[in-house]
C-alpha positions as CSV (number, residue, x, y, z in Angstrom):
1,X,0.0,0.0,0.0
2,X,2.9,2.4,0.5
3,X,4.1,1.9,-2.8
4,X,0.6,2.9,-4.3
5,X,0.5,6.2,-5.9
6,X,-2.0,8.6,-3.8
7,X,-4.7,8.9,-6.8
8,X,-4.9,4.8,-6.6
9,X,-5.2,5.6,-2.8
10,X,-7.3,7.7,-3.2
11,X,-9.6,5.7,-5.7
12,X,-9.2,3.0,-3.3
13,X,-10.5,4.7,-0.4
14,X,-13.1,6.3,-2.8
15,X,-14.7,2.8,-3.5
16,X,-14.1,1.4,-0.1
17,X,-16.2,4.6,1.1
18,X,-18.9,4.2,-1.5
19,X,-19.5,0.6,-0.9
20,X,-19.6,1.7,3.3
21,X,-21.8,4.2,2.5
22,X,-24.0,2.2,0.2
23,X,-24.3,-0.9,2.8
24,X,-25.3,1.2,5.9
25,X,-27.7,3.1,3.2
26,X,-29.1,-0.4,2.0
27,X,-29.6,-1.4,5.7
28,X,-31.1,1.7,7.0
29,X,-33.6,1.6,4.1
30,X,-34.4,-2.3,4.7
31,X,-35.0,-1.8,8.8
32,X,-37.3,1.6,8.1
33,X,-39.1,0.1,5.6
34,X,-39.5,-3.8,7.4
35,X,-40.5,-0.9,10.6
36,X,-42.8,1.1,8.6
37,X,-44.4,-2.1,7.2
38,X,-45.1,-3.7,10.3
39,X,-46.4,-0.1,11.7
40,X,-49.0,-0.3,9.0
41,X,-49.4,-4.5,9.4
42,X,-50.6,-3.1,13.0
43,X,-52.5,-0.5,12.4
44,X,-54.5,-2.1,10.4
45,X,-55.0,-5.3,12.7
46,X,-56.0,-2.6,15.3
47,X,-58.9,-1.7,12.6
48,X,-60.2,-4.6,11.8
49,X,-59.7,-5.5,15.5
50,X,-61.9,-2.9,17.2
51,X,-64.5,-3.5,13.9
52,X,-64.6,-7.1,15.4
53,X,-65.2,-6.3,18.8
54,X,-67.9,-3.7,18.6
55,X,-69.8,-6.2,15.9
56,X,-69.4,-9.3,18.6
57,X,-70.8,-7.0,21.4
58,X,-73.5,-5.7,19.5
59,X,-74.6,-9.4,18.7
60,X,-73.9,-11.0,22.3
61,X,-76.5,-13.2,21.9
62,X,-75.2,-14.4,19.0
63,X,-71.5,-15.4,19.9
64,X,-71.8,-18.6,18.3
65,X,-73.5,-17.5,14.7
66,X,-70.9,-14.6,14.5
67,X,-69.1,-15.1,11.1
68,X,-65.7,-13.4,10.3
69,X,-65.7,-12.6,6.9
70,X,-63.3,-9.7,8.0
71,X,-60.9,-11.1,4.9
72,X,-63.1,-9.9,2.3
73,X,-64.2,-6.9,3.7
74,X,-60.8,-5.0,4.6
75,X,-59.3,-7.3,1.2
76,X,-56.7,-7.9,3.5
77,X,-54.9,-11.3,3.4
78,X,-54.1,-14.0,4.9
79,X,-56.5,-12.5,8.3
80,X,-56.7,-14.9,10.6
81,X,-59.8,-14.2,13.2
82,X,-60.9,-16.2,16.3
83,X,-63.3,-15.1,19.4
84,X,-61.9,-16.8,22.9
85,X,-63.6,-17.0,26.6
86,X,-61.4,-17.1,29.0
87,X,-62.6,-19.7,32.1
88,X,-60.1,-21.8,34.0
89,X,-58.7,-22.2,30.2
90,X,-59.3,-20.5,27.4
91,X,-62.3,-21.9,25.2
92,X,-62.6,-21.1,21.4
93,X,-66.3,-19.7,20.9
94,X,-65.9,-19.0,16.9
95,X,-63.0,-19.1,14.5
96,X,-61.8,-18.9,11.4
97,X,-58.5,-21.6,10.3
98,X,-56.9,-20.3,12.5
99,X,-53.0,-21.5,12.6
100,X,-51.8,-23.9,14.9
101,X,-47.9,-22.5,15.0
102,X,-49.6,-19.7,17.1
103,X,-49.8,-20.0,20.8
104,X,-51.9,-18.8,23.3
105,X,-51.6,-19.1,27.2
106,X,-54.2,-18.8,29.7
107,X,-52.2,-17.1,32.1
108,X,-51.4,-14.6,29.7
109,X,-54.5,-13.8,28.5
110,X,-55.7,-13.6,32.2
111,X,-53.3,-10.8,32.5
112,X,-54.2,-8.6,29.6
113,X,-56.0,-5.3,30.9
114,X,-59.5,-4.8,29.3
115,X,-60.1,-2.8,26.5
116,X,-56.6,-2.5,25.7
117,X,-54.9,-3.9,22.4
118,X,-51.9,-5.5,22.3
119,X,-49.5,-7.1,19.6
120,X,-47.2,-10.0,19.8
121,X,-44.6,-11.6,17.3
122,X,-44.5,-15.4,16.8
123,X,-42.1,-17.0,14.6
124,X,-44.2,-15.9,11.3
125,X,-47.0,-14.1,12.9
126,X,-48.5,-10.7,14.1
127,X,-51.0,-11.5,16.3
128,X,-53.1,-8.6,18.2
129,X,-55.3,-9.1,21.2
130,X,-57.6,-6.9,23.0
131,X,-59.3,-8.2,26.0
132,X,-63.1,-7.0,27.0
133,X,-66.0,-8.5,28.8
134,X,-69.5,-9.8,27.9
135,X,-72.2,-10.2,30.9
136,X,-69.5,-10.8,33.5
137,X,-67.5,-12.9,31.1
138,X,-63.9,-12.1,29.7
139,X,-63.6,-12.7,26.2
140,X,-60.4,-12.1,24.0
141,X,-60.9,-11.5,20.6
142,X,-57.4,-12.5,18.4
143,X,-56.6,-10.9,15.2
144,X,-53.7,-12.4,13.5
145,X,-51.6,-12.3,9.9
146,X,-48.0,-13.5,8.7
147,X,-45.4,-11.8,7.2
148,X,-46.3,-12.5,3.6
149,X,-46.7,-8.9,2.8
150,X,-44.2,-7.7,5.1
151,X,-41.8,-10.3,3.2
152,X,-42.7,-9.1,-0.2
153,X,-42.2,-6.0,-0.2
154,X,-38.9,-6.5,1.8
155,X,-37.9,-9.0,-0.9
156,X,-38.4,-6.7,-3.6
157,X,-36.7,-4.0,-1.8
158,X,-33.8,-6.8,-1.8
159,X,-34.0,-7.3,-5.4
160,X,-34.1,-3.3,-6.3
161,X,-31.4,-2.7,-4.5
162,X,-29.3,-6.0,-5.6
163,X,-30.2,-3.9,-8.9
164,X,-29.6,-0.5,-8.0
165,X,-26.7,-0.4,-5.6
166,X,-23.9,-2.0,-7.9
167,X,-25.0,0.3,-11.0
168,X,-24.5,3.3,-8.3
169,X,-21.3,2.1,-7.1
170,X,-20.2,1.8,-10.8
171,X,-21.1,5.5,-11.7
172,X,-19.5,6.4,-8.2
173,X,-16.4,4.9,-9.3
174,X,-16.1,6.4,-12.4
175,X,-17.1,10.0,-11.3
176,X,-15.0,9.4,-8.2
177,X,-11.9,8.6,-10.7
178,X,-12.7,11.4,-12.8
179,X,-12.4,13.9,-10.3
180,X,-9.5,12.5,-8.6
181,X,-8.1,13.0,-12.6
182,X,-9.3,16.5,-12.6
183,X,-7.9,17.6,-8.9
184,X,-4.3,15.8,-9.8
185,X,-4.0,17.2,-13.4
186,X,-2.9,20.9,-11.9
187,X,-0.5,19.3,-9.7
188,X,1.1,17.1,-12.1
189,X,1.5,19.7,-14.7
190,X,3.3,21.4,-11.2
191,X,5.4,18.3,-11.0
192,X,6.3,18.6,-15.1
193,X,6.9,22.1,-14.7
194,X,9.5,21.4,-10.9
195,X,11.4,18.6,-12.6
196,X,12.4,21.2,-15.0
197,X,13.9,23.6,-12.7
198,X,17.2,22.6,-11.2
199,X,20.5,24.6,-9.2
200,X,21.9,25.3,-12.2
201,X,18.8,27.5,-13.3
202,X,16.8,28.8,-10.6
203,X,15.5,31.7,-12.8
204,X,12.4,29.5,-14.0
205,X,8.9,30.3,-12.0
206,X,6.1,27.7,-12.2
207,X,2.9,29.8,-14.4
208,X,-0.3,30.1,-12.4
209,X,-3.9,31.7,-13.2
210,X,-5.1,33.8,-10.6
211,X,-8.1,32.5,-9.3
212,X,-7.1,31.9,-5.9
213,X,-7.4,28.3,-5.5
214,X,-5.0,26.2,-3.3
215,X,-2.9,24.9,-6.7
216,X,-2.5,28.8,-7.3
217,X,-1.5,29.5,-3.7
218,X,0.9,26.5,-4.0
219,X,2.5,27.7,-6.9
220,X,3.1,31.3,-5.8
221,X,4.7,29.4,-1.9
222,X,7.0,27.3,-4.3
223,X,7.8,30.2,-6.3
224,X,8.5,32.2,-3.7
225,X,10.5,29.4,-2.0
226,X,12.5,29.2,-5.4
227,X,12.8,32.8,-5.2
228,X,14.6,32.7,-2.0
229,X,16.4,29.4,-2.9
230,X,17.9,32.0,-5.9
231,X,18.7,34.6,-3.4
232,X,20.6,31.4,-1.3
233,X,22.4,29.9,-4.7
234,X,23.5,33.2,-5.7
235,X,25.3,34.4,-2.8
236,X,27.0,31.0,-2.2
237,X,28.1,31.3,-5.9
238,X,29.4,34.8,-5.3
239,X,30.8,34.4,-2.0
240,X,32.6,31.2,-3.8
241,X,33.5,33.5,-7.2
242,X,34.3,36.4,-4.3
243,X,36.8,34.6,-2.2
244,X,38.5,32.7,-5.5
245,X,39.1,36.0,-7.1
246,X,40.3,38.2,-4.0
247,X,42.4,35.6,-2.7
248,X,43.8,34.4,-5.8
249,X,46.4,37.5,-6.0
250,X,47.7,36.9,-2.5
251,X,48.5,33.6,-2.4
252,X,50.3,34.4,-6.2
253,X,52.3,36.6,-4.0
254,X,53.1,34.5,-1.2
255,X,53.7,31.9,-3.4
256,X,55.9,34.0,-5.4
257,X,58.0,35.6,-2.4
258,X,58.8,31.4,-1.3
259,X,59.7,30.8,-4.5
260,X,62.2,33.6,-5.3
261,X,63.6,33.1,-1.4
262,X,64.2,29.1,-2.6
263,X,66.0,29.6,-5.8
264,X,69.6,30.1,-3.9
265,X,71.2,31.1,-0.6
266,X,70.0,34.5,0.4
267,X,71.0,36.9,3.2
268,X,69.3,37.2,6.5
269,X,67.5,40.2,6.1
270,X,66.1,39.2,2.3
271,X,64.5,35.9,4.2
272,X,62.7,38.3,7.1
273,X,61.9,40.9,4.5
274,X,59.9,37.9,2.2
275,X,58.3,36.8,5.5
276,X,57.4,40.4,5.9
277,X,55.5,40.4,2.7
278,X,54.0,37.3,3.1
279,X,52.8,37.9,6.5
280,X,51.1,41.2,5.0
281,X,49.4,39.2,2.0
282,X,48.3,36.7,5.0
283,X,46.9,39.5,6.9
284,X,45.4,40.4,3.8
285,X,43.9,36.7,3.4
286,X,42.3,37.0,6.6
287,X,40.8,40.1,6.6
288,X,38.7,39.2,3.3
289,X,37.5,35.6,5.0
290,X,36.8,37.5,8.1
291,X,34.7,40.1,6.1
292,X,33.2,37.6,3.8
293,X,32.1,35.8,6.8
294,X,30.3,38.4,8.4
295,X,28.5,39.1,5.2
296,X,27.2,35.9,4.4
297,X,25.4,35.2,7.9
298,X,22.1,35.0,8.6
299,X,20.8,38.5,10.7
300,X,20.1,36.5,13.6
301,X,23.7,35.3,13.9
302,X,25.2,38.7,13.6
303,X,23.3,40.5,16.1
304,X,23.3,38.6,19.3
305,X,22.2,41.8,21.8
306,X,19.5,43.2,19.1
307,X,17.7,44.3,21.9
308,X,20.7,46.0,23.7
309,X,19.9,50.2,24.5
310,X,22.7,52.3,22.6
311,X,23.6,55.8,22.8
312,X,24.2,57.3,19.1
313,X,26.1,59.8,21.0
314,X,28.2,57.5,23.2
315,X,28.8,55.0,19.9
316,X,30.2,58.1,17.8
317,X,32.2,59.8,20.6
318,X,34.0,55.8,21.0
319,X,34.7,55.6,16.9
320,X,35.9,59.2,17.0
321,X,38.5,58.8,19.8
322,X,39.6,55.2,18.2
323,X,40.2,56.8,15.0
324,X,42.3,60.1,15.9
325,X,45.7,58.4,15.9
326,X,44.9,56.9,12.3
327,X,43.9,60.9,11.5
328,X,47.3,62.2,12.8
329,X,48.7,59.7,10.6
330,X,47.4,61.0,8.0
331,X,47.8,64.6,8.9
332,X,44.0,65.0,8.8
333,X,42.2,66.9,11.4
334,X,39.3,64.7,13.0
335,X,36.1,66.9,14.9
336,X,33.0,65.5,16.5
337,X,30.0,68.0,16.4
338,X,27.5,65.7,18.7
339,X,24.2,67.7,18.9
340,X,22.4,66.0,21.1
341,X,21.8,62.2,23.1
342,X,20.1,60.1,20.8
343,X,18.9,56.4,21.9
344,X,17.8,53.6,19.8
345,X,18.1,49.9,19.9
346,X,21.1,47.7,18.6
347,X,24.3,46.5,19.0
348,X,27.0,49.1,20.3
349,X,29.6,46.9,18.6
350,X,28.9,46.4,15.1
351,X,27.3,50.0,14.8
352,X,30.9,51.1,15.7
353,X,32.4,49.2,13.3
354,X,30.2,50.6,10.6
355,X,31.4,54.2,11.7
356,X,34.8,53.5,12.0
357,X,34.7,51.8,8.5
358,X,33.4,55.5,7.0
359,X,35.5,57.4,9.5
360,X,38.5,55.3,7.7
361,X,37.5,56.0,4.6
362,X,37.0,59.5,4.5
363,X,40.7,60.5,6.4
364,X,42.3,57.8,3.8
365,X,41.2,59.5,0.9
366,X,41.0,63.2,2.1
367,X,44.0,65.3,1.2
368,X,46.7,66.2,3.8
369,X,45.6,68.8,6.0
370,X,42.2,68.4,5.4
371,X,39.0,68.0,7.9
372,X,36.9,64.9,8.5
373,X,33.6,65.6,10.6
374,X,31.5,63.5,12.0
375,X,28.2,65.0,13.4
376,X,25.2,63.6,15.1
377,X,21.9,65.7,15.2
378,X,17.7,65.0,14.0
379,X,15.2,66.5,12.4
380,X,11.3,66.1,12.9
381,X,11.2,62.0,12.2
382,X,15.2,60.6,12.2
383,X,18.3,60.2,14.3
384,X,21.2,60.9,12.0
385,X,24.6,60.6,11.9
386,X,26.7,62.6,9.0
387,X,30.6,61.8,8.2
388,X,31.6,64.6,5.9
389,X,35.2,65.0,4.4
390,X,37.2,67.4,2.1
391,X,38.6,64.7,-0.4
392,X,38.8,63.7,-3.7
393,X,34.9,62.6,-3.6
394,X,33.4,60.1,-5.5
395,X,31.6,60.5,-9.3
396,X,28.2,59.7,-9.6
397,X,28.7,56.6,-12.2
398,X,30.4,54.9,-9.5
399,X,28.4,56.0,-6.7
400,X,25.4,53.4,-7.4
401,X,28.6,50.6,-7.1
402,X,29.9,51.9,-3.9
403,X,28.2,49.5,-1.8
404,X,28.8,46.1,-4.0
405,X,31.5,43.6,-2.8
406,X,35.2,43.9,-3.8
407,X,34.0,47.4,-5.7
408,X,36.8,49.9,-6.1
409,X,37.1,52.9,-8.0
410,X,40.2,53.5,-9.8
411,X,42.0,56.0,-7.3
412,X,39.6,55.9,-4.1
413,X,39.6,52.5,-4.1
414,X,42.6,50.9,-4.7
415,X,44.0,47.9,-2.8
416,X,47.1,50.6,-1.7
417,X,44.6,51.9,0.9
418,X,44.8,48.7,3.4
419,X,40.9,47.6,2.5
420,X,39.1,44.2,0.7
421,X,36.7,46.1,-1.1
422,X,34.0,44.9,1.3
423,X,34.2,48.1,4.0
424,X,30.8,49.2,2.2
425,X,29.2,46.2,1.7
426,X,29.4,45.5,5.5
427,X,29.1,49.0,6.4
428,X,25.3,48.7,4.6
429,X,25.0,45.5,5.7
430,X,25.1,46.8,9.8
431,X,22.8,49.6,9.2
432,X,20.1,47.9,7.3
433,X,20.2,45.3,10.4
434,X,19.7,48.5,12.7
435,X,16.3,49.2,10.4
436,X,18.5,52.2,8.7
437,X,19.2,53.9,5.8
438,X,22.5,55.0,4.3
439,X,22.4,57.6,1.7
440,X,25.9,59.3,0.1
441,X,26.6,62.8,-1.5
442,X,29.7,63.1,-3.0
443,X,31.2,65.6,-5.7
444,X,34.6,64.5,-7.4
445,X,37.7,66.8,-5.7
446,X,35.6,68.7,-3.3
447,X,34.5,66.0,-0.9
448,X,31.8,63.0,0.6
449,X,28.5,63.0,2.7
450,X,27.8,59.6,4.9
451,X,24.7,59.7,6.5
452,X,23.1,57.2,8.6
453,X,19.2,57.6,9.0
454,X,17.8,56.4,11.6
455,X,13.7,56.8,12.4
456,X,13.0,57.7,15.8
457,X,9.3,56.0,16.2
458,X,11.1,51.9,14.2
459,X,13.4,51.9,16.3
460,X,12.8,48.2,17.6
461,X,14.2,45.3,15.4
């Protein structure tokens, strides 16, 4: 059975159902109509019953004469008719042939309240009795038939249905199949339309026709499951395209330095000064997996604290005071213009990182004796943060590309500067996870605007 496909399964239970439903339905309508018979069998019994009783007392004194022609009259057959006084045993006054497979007992007949009717079954027989009393003497009169009509009708019930219920089950089968066809078609044209997507092409969406149904609503979840599965494929295939290409050049080097260090006997200071560079192009190594790393988790692995209280003001101040030594290194003058004590929720960490990253930006491409300002201040609806610098600035073409991985211009950007190409990338990365927004302004040779938006009533992750 578990091998079965589920529209045989379903076929199977569809007939097993049917021929349930049609058996209790075959019983039900044999017992109410055997009920409904014998209800009628009675009620007319009682009829010709109470006929017989006022016609024997209205011809007491002719008990003996009485004949029961009952039969003929009511055209109601086989009727069988006898007229009983009850002494220390019964004693049969007037009958017709009356059959002998039906019983009577004194002592129940003694017990039988007057004037009431009662109906007993024997084997074949309804018999109905009714007890009543004639100058001091208690008389039963007995009105009895078999179940020849009963059985007739039953019979032919038997024999209509013996008819009836396989042609039924037949047409139950078919129309059972053919809707179990009709519900499966959608889904196996689904199925077609699946085995034709694979991870090599995840671009393909399965068609559906708006009307709402649950194929349609299945076919827009797998769709949108596909969609994210796309989403999934594609960053594995660029973080693996990512990391291949950016650590590619490294490793050329290391490999390099070792092999001109191996060629002959060098001094002392050639050997440390090839360790020195490959030690750099390791360093270099690292801090691409590391930043890699942290871009392809999940938002839930990168902020642990995402509840945490944080001081925009507090956060800036730190970045600021981190940073100066790399300004003086520079010969670049670093100010903090903080406004005002702005709270939101996050993690202190990472949204330090994310202005340090700027911060580092903007004093490694500003020109020597230059400013870099970072300001924090809000209007009516946001918390902002603004790092503005006096440098070479960035041209709107390349703007839009900023914030893609491994992206550099061709002087801002350059691998000179200490950075993987993935400052940005991370940069946005942090902020969106804060529910911010970053936005650049930048003019080539006069300078660059970072701001960080945050909304004062979101700011809850």
């Amino acid at each position: 059975m578990n091998n079965i496909s589920i529209k045989k399964k379903l076929l199977i239970y569809n007939i097993f159902i049917q021929i349930v439903i049609l058996f209790l339905f075959s019983i039900s309508l044999y017992k109410t109509l055997e009920i409904s018979s014998k209800d009628k069998v009675e009620a007319t019994l009682k009829v010709i019953l109470l006929d017989v009783v006022d016609d024997v007392i209205e011809h007491k004194n002719e008990l003996t004469n009485r004949v029961f022609d009952e039969e003929k009259e009511y055209k109601f057959e086989p009727l069988y008719i006898r007229l009983l006084e009850l002494q220390n045993d019964f004693l049969v006054i007037k009958s017709t042939t009356f059959p002998n497979e039906i019983k009577s007992k004194i002592a129940k007949l003694k017990l039988l309240k007057s004037n009431n009717i009662v109906f007993e079954y024997q084997k074949d027989y309804i018999i109905s009795r009714i007890k009543f009393d004639i100058n001091n003497k208690d008389y039963v009169i007995e009105v009895a038939t078999d179940f020849t009509t009963i059985n007739s009708t039953l019979e032919n019930l038997i024999y209509i249905l013996l008819f009836i219920v396989p042609i039924i089950l037949i047409f139950s089968i078919i129309g059972g199949y053919f809707l179990i066809y009709k519900s499966f078609s959608p889904i196996e044209k689904l199925l077609a339309n699946l085995k034709s997507i694979n991870a090599s092409d995840l671009s393909k969406r399965l068609p559906f026709k708006n009307k709402n149904d649950e194929i349609d609503l299945l076919a827009k979840e797998i769709n949108n499951l596909l969609y994210r599965l796309e989403i999934s494929f594609n960053k594995i295939s660029q973080f693996s395209s990512d990391a291949s290409h950016e650590l590619k050049t490294p490793l050329t080097i290391i490999r390099g330095e070792i092999e001109i260090a191996l060629r002959k006997d060098r001094e002392v200071c050639e050997y440390k000064k090839s360790l020195e560079n490959c030690l750099d192009e390791v360093i270099v190594i690292q801090q691409t997996i590391d930043d890699l790393l942290f871009l392809a988790r999940k938002e839930h692995e990168v902020i642990e604290q995402r509840k945490d209280e944080l001081y925009l003001d507090e956060v800036s101040l730190e970045a600021f005071k981190e940073m100066q030594s790399f300004a003086k290194l520079k010969n670049i003058k670093l100010l903090c213009q903080i406004d005002e004590a702005m709270q939101i929720k996050g993690h202190h960490k990472l949204l330090k990182i994310a202005i340090k990253n700027i911060l580092k930006n903007a004093i490694s491409f500003s020109y020597e004796n230059s400013e870099v300002i970072i300001r924090n201040y809000s209007d009516e609806y946001n918390y902002i943060i603004c790092i503005e610098d006096k440098g070479i600035g960035i041209c709107k073409e390349e703007q839009e590309k900023i914030f893609e991985k491994f992206y550099r211009t061709d002087k801002s950007r350059n691998k000179e500067s200490g950075g993987t190409g993935l400052g940005m990338a991370i940069v946005e990365k942090i902020v969106k996870l804060h529910q911010g927004k970053i936005k650049l302004e930048s003019q080539k040779n006069i300078g660059t605007k970072v701001y960080f938006v945050f909304k004062k009533e979101n700011n809850e992750y």
